[in-house]
MIFIDO-771510 format. One record per residue (C-alpha): x negated, y negated, z negated. Coordinates in Angstrom, 2 decimals. Layout:
% residues N
REC      c1      c2      c3
REC       X       Y       Z
...
//
This chain:
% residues 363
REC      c1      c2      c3
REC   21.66   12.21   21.86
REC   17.97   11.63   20.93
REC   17.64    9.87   17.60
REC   14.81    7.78   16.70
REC   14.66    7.06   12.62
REC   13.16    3.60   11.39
REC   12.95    2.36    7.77
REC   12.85   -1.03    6.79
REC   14.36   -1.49   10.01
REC   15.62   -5.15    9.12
REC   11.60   -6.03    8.76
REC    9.55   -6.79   10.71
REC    7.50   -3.78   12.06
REC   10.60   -1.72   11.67
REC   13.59   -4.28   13.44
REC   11.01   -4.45   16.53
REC   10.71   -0.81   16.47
REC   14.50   -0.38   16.60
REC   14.47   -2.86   19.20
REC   12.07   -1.08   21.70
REC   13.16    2.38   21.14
REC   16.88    1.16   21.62
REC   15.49   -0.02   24.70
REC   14.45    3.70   25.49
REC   17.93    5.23   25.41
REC   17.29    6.33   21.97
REC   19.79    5.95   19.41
REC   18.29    4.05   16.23
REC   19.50    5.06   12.63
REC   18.27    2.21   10.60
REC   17.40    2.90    6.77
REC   17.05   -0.95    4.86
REC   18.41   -1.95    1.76
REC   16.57   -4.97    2.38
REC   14.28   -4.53   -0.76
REC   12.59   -7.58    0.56
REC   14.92   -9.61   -0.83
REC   14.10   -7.28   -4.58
REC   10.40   -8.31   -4.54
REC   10.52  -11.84   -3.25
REC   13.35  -14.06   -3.68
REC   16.52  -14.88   -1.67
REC   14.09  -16.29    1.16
REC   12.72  -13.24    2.07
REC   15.96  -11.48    2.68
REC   16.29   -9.64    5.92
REC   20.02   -9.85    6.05
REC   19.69  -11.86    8.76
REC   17.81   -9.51   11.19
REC   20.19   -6.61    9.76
REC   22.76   -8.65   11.42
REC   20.63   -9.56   14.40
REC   20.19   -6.01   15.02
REC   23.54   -4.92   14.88
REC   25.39   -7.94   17.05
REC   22.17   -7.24   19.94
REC   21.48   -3.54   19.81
REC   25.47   -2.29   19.24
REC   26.39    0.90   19.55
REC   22.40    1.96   20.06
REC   22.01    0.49   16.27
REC   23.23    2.51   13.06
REC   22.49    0.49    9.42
REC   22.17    2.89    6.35
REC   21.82    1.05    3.38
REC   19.40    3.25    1.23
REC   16.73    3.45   -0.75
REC   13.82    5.47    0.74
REC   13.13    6.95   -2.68
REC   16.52    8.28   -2.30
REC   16.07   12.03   -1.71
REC   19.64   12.77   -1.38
REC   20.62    9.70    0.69
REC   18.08   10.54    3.11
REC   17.87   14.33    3.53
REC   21.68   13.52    4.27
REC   20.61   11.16    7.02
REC   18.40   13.67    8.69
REC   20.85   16.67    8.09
REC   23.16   14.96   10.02
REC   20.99   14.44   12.87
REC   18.86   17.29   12.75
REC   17.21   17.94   15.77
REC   18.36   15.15   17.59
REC   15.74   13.20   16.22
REC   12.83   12.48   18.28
REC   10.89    9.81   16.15
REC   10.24    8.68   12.48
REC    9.04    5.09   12.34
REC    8.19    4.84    8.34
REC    7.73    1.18    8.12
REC    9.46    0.56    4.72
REC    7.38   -0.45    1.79
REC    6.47   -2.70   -1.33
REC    3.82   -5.14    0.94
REC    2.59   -7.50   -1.15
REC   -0.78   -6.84   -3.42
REC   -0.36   -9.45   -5.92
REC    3.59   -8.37   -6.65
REC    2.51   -4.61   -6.85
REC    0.50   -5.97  -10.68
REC    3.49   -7.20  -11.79
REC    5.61   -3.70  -11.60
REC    2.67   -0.99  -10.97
REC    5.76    1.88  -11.55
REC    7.80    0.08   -8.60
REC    5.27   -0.30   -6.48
REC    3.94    3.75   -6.12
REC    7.30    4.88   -6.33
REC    8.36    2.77   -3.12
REC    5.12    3.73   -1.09
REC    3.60    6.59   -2.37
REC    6.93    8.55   -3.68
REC    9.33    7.32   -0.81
REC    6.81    8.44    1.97
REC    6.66   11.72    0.42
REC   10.16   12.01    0.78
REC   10.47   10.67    3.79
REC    7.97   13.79    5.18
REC    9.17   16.46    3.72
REC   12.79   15.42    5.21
REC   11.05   15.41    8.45
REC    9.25   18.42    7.89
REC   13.08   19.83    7.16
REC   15.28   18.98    9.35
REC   12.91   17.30   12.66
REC    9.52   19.07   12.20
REC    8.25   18.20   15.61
REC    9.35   14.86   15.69
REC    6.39   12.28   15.81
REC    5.90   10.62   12.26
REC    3.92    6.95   12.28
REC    3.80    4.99    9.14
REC    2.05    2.09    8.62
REC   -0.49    1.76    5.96
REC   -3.13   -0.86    5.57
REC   -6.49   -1.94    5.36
REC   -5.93   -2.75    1.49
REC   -7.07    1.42    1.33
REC  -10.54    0.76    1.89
REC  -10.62   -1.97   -1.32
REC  -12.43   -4.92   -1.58
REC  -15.67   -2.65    0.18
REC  -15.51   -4.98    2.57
REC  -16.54   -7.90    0.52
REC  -19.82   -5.97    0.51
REC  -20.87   -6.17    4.03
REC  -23.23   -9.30    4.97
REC  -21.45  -11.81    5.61
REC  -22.93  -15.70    6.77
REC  -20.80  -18.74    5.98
REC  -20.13  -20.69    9.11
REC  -18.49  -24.56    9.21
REC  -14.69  -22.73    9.36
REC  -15.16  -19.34    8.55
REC  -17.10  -16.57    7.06
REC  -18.68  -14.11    9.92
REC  -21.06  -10.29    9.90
REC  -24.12  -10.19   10.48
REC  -24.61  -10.17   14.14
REC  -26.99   -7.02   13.47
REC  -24.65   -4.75   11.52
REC  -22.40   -2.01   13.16
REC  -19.33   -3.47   11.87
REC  -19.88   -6.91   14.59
REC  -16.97   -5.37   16.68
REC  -15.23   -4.48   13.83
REC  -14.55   -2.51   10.90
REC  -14.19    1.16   11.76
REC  -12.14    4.24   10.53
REC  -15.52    5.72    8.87
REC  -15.82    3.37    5.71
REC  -15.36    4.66    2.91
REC  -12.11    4.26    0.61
REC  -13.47    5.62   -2.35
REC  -16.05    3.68   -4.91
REC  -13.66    0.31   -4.73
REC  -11.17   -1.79   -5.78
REC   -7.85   -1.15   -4.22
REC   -5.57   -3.22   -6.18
REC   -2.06   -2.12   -7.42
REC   -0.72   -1.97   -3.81
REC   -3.74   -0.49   -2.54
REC   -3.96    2.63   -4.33
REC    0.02    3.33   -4.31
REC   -0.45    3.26   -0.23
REC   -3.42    5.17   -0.38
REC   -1.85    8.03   -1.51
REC    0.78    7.43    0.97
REC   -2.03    7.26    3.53
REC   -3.90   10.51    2.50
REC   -0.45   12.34    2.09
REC    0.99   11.69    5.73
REC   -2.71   12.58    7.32
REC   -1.88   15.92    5.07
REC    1.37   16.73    6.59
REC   -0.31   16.69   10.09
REC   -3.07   18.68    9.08
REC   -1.67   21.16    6.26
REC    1.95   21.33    7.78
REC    0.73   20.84   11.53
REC    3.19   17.75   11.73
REC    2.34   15.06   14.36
REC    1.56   12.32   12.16
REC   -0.35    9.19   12.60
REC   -1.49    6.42    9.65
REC   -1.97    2.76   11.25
REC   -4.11    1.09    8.79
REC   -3.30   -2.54    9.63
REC   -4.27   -6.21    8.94
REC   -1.88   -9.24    9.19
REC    1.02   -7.39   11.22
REC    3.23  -10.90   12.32
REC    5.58  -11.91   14.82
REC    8.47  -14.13   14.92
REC   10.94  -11.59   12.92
REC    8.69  -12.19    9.61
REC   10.48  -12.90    6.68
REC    7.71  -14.66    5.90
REC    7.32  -15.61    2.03
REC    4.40  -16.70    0.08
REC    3.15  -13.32   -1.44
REC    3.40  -11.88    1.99
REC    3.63  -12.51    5.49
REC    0.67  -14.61    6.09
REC    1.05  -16.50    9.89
REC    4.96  -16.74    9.50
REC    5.10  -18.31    5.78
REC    2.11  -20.80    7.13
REC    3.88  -21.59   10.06
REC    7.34  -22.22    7.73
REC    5.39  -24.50    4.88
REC    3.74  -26.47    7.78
REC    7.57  -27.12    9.30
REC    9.24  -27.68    6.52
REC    6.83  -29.25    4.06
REC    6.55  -26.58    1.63
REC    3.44  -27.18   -0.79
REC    1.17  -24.40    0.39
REC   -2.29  -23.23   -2.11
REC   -5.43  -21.59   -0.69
REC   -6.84  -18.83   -3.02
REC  -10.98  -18.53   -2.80
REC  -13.41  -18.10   -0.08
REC  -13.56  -21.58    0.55
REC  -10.39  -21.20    2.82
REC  -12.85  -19.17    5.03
REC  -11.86  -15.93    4.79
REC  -11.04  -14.41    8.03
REC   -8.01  -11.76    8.87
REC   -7.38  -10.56   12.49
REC   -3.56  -10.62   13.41
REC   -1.64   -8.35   15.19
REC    1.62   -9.62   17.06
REC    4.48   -6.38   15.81
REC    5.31   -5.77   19.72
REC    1.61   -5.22   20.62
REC    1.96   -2.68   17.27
REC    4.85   -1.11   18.79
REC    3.07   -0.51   21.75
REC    0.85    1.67   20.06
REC    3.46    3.59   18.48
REC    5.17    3.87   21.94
REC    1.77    5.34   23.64
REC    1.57    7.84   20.24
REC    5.02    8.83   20.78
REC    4.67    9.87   24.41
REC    1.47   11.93   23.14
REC    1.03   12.52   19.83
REC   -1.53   13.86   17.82
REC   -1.58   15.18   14.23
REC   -3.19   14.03   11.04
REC   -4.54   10.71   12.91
REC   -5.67    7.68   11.52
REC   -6.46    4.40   13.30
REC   -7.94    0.82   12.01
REC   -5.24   -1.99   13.63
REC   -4.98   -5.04   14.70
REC   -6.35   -7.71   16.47
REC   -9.41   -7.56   16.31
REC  -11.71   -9.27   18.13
REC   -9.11  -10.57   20.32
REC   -7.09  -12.23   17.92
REC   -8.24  -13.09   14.57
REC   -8.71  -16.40   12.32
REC   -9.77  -17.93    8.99
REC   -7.34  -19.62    6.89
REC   -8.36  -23.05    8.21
REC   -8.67  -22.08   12.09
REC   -5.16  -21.20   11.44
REC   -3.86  -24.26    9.46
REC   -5.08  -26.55   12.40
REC   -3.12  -24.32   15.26
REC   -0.34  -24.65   12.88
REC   -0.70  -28.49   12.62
REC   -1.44  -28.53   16.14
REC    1.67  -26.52   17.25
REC    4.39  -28.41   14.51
REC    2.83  -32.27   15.50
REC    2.84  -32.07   11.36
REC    0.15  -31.93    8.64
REC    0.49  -29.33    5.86
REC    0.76  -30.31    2.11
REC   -1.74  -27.93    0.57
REC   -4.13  -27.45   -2.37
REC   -6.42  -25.53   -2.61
REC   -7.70  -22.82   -5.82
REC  -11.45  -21.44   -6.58
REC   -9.22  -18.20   -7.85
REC   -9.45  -15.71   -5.08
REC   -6.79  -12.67   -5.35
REC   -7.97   -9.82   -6.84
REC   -9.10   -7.17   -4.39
REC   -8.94   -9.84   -1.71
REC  -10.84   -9.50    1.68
REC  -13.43  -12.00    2.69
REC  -13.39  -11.04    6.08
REC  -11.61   -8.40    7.91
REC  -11.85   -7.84   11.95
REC  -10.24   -4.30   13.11
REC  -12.46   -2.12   15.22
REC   -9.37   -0.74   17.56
REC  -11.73    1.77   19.81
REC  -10.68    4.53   18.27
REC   -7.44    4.38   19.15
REC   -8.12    2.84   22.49
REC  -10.60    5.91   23.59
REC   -7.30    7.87   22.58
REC   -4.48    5.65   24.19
REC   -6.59    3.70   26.77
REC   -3.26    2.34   28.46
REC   -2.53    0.42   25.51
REC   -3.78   -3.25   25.41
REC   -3.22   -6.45   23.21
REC   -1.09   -9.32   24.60
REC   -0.68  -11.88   21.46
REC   -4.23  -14.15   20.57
REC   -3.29  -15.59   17.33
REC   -2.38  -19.04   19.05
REC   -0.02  -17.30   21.42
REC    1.72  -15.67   17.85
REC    2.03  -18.85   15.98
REC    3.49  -20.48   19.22
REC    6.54  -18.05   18.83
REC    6.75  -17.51   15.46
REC    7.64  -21.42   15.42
REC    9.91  -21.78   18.65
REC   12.06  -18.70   17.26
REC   12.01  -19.93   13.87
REC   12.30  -23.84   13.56
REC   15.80  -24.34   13.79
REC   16.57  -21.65   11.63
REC   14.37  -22.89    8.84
REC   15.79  -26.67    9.45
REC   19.56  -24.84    8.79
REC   20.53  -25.15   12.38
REC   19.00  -29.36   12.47
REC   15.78  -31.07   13.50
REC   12.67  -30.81   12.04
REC   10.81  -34.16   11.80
REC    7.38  -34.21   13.30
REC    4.89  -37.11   12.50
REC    2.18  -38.92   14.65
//
């Protein structure tokens, strides 16, 4: 039996992780105790995929309800499997920014204290299985924000001349910054899994990503930025615009192109890595280039206002440069433009969010 372990496997990163390496032959061990639900409200529970999971995956699928910060529930996950497993997928966390503020303890013990545990039960019981957690670009602050930017009619863009025009690369620097809450509690998440690789000689990889979406979002409004659009836009949820003019521009990366780069990491993995993802120039948008595909796609305006108050350690524009792990991994590819995810995210999605009816659509 080769094991693959995924937490927050009822998310979204994590339930398409457990789908693909189910598709493998592996056997998945899912850890969720769908903490979503904790931070955000009964509407971002991931019950649902929990169940989705277990009804399409089977036998291949194995829920354990526990808390990653759990040191005794989870060594006794990987004691029992020992060896057997081939893969940690360490997708689990406290997301959202602007929630971390409100409960600063909560938030570092979920991401930076529940990573360390889940390494150093690796390091126990599978030391030379592949470890890839995601992190996020909210490590390198609002540094960003200092790069010259130009306001265009939808969006804000670099200077064509700067080194960043293809995208913002693994050498900026995360010190000198504001992180926010959730920023510095992944940071030292971040800085402690590159450590394993490199101190321990794990094979460990950090994805730093953007806006990782797709149509398994539990998408809510302090997190999950395409799939909670998409949902207000359906449904007629009142939806507020924080700063930037509604300009500010994110590149989004579909969670089964993400997979795919955990896939080509898995079949050759390297230790201590980090890599910048997402989609870069490919597939990326400002907030109002992506409320008109939504409109477009739905055949329904969005009710939205819109507030001067930007969120604090917000970026102003963010475009992954991907070459880096490209030039490592140049097999792997994008497949989703942001059009292409918002066209899914709403044909998987609408029925459930009318409760099984129709939605109406004007014009």
């Amino acid at each position: 039996m080769t094991v693959a372990i995924v937490t927050g496997s009822a998310g979204l990163i994590g339930s398409e992780a457990a789908t693909y390496f189910a598709g493998l032959g592996m056997d998945v061990v899912g850890i969720d105790n769908d903490m979503r639900k904790v931070f955000f409200g009964a509407e971002a529970s991931t019950s649902w995929k929990r169940g989705e999971l277990e009804r399409e995956l089977g036998k291949r699928y194995t829920h354990v309800n526990a808390d990653i910060r759990d040191a005794g529930a989870i060594n006794g996950v990987f004691a029992k499997y020992g060896t057997q497993v081939a893969l940690v997928v360490h997708a689990a966390a406290q997301p959202s920014h602007d929630w971390a503020a409100s409960d600063p303890v909560m938030d570092f013990t979920v991401n930076a204290n529940g990573t360390l545990v889940m390494l150093e039960a690796t390091r126990k019981y599978a030391p030379e299985a592949p470890f890839i957690f995601t992190s996020t670009n909210k490590v390198y602050g609002d540094t960003p924000n200092r790069l010259p930017l130009i306001e265009l009619e939808k969006r804000w863009e670099i200077d064509p001349a700067h080194t960043y025009v293809n995208g913002i690369r693994e050498d900026m620097s995360i010190d000198h910054t504001l992180h926010s809450v959730f920023g510095a509690s992944k940071v030292a998440a971040d800085v402690m899994v590159q450590e394993y690789g490199r101190y321990f000689g794990m094979r460990t990889a950090v994805f730093r990503g953007g806006c990782l979406t797709g149509p398994s979002h539990s998408g809510t409004q302090l997190h999950g930025f395409l799939a909670y659009l998409m949902r207000c836009t359906v449904t007629g949820t009142p939806y507020t615009i924080y700063g930037y003019g509604g300009k500010q521009v994110r590149d989004n990366i579909h969670s089964a192109d993400l997979i795919a780069c955990f896939a080509e990491f898995f079949k050759s993995p390297r230790s201590g890595e980090v890599y910048n993802m997402g989609g870069g120039r490919f597939s990326n948008c400002s907030m109002i280039e992506a409320i008109e595909l939504c409109e477009r796609i739905a055949e329904r305006p969005l009710t939205y206002t819109y507030s001067d108050v930007n969120r604090v350690g917000d970026h102003i524009w963010w475009i992954s440069d991907t070459s880096r792990f490209a030039q490592h991994y140049p097999a792997w590819k994008l497949e989703y433009s942001v059009e292409g995810i918002l066209q899914e995210i709403f044909e998987q999605n609408v029925e459930r969010w009318a409760g099984g009816g129709k939605v109406l659509r004007s014009g």
